[in-house]
DOMARPA-577958 format. One line per 8 residues: number of its first residue (from 0); their letters; for each residue x, y, z of C-alpha. Coordinates in Angstrom, 2 decimals, always signed. Last residue first. Layout:
<atoms>
NUM) a) X,Y,Z ~ ...
</atoms>
This chain:
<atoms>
425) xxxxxxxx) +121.22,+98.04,+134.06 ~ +121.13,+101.21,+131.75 ~ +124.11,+100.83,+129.40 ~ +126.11,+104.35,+128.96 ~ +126.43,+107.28,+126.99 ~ +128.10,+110.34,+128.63 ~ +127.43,+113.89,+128.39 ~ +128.09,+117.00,+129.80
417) xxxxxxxx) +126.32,+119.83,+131.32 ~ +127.55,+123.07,+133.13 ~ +125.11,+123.99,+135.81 ~ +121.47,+124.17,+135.55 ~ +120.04,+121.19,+135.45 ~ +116.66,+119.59,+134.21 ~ +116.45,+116.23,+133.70 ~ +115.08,+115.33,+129.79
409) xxxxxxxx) +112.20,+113.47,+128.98 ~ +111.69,+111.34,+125.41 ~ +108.37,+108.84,+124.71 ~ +105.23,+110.85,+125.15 ~ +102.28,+109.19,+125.72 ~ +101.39,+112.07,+128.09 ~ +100.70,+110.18,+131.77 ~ +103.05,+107.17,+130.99
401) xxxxxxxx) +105.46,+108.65,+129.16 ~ +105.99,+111.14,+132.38 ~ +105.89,+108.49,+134.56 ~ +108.97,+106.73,+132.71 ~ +110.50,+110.18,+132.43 ~ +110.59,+111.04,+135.74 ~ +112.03,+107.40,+136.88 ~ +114.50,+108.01,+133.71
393) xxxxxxxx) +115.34,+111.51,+135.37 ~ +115.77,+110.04,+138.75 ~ +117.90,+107.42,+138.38 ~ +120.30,+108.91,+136.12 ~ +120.93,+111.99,+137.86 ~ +121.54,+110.45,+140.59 ~ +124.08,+107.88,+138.86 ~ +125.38,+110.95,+137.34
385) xxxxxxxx) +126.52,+112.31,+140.06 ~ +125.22,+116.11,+140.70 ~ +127.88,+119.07,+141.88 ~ +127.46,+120.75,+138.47 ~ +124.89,+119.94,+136.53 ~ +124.17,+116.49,+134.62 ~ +121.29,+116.96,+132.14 ~ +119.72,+113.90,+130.51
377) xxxxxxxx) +119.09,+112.36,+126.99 ~ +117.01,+109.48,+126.91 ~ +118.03,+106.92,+124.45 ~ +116.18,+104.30,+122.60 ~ +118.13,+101.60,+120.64 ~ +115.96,+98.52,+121.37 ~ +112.80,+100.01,+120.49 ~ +109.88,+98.24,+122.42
369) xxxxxxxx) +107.32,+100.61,+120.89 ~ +109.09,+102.37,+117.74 ~ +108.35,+106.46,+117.26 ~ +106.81,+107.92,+114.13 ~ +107.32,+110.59,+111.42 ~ +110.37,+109.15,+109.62 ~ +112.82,+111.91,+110.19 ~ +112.54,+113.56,+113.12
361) xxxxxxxx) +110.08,+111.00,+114.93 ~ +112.18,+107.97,+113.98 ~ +115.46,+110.03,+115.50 ~ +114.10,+110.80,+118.72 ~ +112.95,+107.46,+118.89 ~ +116.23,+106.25,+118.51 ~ +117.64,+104.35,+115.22 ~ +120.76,+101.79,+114.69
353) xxxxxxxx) +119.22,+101.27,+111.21 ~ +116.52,+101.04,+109.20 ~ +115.85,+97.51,+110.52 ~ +113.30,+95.32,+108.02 ~ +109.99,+93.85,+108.85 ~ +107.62,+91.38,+107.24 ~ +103.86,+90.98,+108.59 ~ +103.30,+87.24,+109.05
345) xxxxxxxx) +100.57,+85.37,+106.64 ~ +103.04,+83.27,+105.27 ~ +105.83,+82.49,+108.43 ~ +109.12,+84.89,+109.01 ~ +112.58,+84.52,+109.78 ~ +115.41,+86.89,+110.25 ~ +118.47,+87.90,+108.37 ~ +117.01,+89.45,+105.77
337) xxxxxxxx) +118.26,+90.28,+102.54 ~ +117.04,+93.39,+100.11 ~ +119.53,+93.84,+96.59 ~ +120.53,+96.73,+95.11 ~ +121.47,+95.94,+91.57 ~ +124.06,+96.88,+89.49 ~ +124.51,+92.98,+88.66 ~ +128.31,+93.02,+89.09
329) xxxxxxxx) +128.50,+95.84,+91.11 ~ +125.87,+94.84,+93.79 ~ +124.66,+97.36,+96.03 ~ +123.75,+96.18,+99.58 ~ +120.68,+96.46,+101.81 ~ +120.78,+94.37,+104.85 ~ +118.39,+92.93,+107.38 ~ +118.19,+91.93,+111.00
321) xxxxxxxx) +115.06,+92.25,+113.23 ~ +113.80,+93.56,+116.91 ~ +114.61,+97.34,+115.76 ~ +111.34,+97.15,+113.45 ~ +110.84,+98.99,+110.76 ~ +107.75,+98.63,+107.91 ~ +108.68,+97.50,+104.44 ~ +107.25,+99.46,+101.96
313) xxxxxxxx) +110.68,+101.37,+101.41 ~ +111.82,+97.92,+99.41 ~ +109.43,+97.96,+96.77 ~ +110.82,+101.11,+95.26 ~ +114.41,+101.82,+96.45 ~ +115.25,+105.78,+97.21 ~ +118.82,+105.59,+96.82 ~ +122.25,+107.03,+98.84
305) xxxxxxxx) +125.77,+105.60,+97.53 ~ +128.75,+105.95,+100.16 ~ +132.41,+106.69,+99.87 ~ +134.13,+106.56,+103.33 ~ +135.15,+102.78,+103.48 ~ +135.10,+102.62,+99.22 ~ +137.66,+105.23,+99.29 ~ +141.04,+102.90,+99.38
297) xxxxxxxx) +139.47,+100.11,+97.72 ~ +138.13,+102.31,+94.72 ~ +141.15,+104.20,+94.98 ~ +143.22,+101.03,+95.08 ~ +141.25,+99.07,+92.00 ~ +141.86,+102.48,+89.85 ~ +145.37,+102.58,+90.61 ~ +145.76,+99.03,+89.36
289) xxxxxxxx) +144.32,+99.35,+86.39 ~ +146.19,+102.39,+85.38 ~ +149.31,+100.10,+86.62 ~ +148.43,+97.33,+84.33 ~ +147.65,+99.68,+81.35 ~ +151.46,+101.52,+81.72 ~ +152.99,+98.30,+81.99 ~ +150.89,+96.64,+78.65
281) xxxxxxxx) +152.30,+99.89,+76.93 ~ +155.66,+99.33,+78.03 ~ +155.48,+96.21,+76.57 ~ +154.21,+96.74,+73.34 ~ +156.93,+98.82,+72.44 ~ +156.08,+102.53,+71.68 ~ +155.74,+103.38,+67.76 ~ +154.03,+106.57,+68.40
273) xxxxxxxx) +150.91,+105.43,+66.71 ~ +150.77,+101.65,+66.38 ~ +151.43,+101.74,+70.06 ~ +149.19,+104.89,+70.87 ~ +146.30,+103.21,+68.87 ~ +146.67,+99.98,+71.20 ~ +147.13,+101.96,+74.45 ~ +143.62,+103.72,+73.12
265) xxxxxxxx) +141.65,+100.94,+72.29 ~ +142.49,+99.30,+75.47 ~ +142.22,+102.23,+77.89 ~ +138.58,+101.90,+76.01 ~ +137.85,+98.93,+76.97 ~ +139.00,+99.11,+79.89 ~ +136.62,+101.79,+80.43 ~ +133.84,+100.10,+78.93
257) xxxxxxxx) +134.24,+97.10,+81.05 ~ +134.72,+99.08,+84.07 ~ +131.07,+100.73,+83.39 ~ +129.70,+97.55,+82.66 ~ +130.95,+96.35,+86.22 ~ +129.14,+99.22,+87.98 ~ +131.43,+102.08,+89.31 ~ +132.89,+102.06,+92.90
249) xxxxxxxx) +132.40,+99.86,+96.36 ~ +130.01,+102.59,+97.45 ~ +129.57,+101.84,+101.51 ~ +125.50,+101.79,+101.93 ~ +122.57,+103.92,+102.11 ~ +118.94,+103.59,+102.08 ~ +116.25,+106.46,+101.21 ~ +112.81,+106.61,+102.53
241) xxxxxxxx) +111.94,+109.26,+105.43 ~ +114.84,+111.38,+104.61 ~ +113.59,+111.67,+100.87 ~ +110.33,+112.19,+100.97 ~ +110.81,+114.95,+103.74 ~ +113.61,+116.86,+101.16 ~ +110.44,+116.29,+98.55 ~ +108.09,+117.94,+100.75
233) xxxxxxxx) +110.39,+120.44,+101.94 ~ +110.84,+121.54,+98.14 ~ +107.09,+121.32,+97.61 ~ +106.99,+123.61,+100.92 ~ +109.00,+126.19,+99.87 ~ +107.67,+126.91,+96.43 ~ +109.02,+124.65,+93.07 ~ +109.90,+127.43,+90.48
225) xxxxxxxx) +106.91,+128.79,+88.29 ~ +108.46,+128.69,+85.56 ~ +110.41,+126.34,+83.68 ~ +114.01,+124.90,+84.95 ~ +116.73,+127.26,+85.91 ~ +117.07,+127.15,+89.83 ~ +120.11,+128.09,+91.20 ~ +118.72,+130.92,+93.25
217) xxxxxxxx) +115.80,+128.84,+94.26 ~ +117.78,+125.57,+95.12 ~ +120.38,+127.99,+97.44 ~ +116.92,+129.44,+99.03 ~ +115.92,+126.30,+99.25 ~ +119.05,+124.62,+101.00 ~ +119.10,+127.48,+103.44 ~ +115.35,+127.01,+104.25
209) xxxxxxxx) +116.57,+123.54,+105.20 ~ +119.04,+124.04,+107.38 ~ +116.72,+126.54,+109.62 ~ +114.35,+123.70,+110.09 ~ +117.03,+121.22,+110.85 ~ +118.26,+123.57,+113.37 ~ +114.78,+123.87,+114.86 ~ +114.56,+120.10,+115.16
201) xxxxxxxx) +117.88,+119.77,+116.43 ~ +117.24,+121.95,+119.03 ~ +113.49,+120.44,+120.00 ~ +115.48,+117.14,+120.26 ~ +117.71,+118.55,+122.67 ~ +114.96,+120.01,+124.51 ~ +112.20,+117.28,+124.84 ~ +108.77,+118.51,+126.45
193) xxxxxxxx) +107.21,+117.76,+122.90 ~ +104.61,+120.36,+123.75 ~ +107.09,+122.52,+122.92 ~ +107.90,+121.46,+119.74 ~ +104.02,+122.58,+118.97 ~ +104.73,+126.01,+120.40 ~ +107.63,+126.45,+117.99 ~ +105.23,+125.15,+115.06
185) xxxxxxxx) +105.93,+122.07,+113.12 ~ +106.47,+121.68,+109.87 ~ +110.50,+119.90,+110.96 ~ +107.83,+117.74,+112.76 ~ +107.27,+115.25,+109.95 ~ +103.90,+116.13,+108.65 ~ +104.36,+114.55,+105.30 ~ +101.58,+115.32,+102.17
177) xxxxxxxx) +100.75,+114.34,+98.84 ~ +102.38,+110.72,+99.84 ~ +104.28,+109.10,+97.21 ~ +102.32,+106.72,+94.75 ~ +102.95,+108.70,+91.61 ~ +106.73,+108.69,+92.10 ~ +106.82,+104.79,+92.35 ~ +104.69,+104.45,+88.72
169) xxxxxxxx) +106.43,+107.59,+87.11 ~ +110.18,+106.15,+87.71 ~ +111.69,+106.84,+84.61 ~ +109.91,+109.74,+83.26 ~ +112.56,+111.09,+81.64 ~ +113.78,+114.35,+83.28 ~ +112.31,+117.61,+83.10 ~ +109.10,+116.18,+83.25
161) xxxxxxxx) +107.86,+118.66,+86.74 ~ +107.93,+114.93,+88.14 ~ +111.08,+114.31,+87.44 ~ +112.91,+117.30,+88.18 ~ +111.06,+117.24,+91.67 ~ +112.47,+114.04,+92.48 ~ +115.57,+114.59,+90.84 ~ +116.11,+117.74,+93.22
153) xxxxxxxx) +115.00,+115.61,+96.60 ~ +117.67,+113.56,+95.49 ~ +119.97,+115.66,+95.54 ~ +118.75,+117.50,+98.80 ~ +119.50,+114.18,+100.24 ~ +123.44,+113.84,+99.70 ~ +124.10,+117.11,+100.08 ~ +124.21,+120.50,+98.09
145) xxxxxxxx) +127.36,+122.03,+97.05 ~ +127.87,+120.43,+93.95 ~ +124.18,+120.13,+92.89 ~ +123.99,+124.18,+93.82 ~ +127.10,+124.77,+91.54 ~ +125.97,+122.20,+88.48 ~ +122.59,+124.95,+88.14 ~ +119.10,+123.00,+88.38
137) xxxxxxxx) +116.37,+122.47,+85.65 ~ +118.16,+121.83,+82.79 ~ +121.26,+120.76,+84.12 ~ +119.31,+117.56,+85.29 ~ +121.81,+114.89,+85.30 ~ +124.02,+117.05,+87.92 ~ +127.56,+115.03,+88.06 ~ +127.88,+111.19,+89.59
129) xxxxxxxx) +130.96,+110.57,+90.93 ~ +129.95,+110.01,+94.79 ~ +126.35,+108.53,+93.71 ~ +123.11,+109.32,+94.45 ~ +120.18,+106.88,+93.47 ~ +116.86,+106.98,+92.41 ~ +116.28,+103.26,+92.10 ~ +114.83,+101.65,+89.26
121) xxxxxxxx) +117.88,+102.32,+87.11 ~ +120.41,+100.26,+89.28 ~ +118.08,+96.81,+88.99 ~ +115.84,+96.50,+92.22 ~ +115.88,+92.92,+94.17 ~ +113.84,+92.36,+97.16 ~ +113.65,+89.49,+100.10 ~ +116.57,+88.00,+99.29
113) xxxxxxxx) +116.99,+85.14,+101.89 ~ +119.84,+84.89,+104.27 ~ +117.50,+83.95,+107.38 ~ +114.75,+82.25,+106.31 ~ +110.82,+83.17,+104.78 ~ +107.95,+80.87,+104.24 ~ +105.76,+81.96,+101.64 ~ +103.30,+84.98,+101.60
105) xxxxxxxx) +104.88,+86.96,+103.60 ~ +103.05,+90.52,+104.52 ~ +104.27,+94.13,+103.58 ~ +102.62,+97.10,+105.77 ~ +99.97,+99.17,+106.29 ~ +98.11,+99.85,+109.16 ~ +94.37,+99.23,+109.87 ~ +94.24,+96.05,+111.80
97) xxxxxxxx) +97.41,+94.63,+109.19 ~ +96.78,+95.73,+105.86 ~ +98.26,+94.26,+102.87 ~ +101.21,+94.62,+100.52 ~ +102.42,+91.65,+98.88 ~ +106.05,+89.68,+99.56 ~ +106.89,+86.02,+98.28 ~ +110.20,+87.49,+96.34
89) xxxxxxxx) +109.86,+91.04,+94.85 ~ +111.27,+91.88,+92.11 ~ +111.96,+95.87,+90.84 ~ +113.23,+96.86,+87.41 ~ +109.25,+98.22,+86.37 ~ +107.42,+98.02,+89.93 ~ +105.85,+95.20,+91.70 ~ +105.33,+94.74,+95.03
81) xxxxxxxx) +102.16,+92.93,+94.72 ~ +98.67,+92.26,+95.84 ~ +97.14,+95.68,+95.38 ~ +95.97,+96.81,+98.40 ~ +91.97,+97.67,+98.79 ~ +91.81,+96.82,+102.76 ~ +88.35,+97.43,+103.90 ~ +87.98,+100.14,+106.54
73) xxxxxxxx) +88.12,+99.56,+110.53 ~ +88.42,+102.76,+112.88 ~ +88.94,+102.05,+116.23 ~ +87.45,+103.93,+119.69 ~ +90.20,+103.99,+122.80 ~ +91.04,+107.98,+123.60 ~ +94.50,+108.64,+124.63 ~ +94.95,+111.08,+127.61
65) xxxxxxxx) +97.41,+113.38,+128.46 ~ +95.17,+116.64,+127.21 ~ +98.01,+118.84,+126.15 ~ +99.95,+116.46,+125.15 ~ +97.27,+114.18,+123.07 ~ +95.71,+116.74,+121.39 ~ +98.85,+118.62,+120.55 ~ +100.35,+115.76,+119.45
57) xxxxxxxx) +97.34,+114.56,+117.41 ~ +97.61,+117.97,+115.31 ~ +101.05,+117.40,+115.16 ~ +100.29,+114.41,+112.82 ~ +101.37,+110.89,+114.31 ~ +103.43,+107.86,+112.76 ~ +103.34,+103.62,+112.53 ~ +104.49,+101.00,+114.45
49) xxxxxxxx) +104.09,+99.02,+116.76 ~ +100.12,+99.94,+117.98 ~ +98.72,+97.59,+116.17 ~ +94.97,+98.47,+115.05 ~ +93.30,+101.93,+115.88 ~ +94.99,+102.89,+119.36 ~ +94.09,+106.65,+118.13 ~ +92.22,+106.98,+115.17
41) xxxxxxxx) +93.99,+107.05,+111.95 ~ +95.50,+109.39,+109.40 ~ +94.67,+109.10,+106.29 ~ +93.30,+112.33,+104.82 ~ +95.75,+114.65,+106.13 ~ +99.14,+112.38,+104.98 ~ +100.94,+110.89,+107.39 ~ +100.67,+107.26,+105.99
33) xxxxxxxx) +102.67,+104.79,+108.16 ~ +106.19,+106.12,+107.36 ~ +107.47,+103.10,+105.68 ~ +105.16,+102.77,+104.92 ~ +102.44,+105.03,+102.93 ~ +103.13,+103.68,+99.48 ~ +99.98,+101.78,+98.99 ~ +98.11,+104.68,+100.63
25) xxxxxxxx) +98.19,+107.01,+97.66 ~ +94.34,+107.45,+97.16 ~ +94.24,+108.34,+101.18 ~ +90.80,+107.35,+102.28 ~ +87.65,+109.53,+104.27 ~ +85.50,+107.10,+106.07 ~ +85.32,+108.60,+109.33 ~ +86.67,+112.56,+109.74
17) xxxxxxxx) +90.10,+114.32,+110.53 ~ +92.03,+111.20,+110.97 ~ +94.43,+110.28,+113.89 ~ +97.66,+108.75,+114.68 ~ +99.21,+107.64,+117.54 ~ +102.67,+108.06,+119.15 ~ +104.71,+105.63,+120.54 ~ +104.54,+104.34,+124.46
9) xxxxxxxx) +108.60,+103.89,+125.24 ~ +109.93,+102.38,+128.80 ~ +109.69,+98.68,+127.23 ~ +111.61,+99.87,+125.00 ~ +114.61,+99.53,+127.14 ~ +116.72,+102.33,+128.00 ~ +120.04,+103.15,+126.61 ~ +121.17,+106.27,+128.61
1) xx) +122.93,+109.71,+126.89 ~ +124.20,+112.28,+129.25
</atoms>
């Protein structure tokens, strides 16, 4: 049984660092994540406490102790005062720190329906439905037609930064994190201490997914030696589920169309003279290629969808509290950043990732939301129990649960037969 809650219900999880003083040199990328890398991971309760991630070495502290200790870190901010990357435009946004964490602050007035960020098709590192392996050099064309969406992008990651791609996107790729601590690393007996069972499942299943994928990427590897080891792979995988977008793919990019018509052009005109066909049968044939082509794109473009890593626009911290939309624009091929909320100079800027539980922040993005407006809590309804019982008392457990561990899913125990339902909690 699945039950909305109310974030008021959810305590996230903290982050710590391993010594005073020390500084992550790639901590103008770390959001959307927070920074999870080893060397920049803050106290606990340092600074806001809405957002942000937690190493499993902080879980374990923190679960197996249940408390939260209080002391702050404070280090000078040294962000650099833009957004800017080659392709990529920015509109009255610079990074900055806000007590401690990173994040993206206004620095005009901001309204609803404004383009916050604007990155030209090349910029991104994008995965499209037609697109065939660009990097045959390095990969075989069977594992990139097999793979999915986000172990694709992983590969051009890694094929770009082991230069066997052009080094397109050096400046974004240089300020990823060295490290991610997303808890697909983590230990069985670290799960554990997550007291969560369905999300301990799909972690483990997520685990074992992914050491298929690289032994599939090792066999069909072909680039130079040494091949990328396990954990760069899982790195770049991490990378990748923590900061790509995705959005319905309305079809090719208006210059491509152009050059195709072109081209059905040249070629209905060189059959004509050719074959001696009259002119109007060729025009018929054209229209109707034309017209095929704007129904499959129309047809598909509901199930088709594109998949990018967006520089500028992955710096934006999450919050479920706001509205925003990423789209791809054909005519520009462009991706382009609008927000349907409001913000004042000086305010920190947030953008939705999505529809997204805490269960599913912490799996993929490394942190939980406080006051998320999409949490679930996943319960257990045996045999012979109502659901309304059930209900009651496993969020009443869980809420005193969170409380005592700073955890933020429980799940009621049962033995019998379980189903699920997904309901409003009133």
């Amino acid at each position: 049984m699945d039950v909305m809650v109310g974030g008021h219900q959810c305590l996230r999880f903290l982050r710590t660092a391993p010594s005073v003083g020390t500084r992550c040199e790639h901590e103008t990328s770390c959001a959307p994540l927070g920074c999870l890398t080893r060397l920049h991971r803050n106290h606990p309760l340092r600074g806001d406490l809405s957002h942000g991630g937690m190493g499993r070495r902080a879980a374990r502290s923190i679960l197996t102790s249940g408390t939260i200790g209080s002391s702050a870190i404070t280090e000078p901010s040294t962000s650099p005062p833009s957004l800017s990357y080659p392709g990529v435009s920015a509109n009255g946004l610079q990074l900055a720190d806000f007590e401690g964490l990173r994040g993206v602050q206004a620095t005009q007035p901001i309204q609803s329906g404004d383009t916050l960020v604007n990155v030209l098709g090349p910029a991104a590192i994008r995965i499209l439905p037609e697109d065939s392996c660009p990097c045959t050099n390095f990969v075989r064309p069977d594992f990139w037609k097999q793979a999915p969406w986000y172990a694709k992008a992983g590969v051009l990651l890694l094929a770009e930064r082991s230069g066997q791609l052009p080094p397109t996107h050096t400046a974004y790729l240089r300020l990823l994190p060295e490290t991610l601590d997303t808890p697909v690393l983590w230990t069985d007996s670290e799960l554990d201490l997550l007291a969560n069972p369905p999300m301990q499942e799909k972690i483990k299943q997520q685990r074992r997914e992914w050491a298929d994928l690289y032994t599939a990427f090792s066999e069909a590897y072909c680039g130079p030696s040494p091949a990328p080891d396990k954990q760069t792979f899982l790195w770049a995988l991490q990378c990748v589920r923590s900061r790509a977008f995705s959005g319905p793919h309305p079809g090719p990019p208006i210059q491509q169309r152009l050059a195709s018509g072109a081209a059905l052009c040249t070629l209905g005109a060189a059959y004509v003279v050719w074959a001696h066909v009259p002119l109007e049968s060729a025009l018929n044939a054209a229209i109707a290629a034309a017209l095929f082509n704007l129904l499959y794109d129309v047809l598909l473009s509901g199930r088709r969808r594109w998949y990018a890593l967006l520089p500028g626009v992955d710096s934006i911290n999450h919050s479920s509290h706001v509205e925003s939309d990423v789209a791809y624009r054909v005519f520009g091929d462009s991706f382009e950043l609008t927000t349907g909320s409001s913000f004042q100079p000086g305010e920190q800027v947030f953008i939705s990732y999505g529809l997204q539980s805490n269960d599913t922040l912490l799996q993929y993005y490394g942190f939980v939301e406080q006051d998320n407006r999409h949490e679930r809590v996943q319960l257990d309804v045996a045999d012979g129990e109502s659901r309304a019982q059930v209900c009651r008392e496993g969020v009443e457990r869980r809420k005193r649960f969170i409380h005592h561990l700073a955890l933020q899913t429980f799940r009621g125990k049962g033995n019998g037969v379980s189903s699920r339902d997904c309901f409003p909690l009133q």
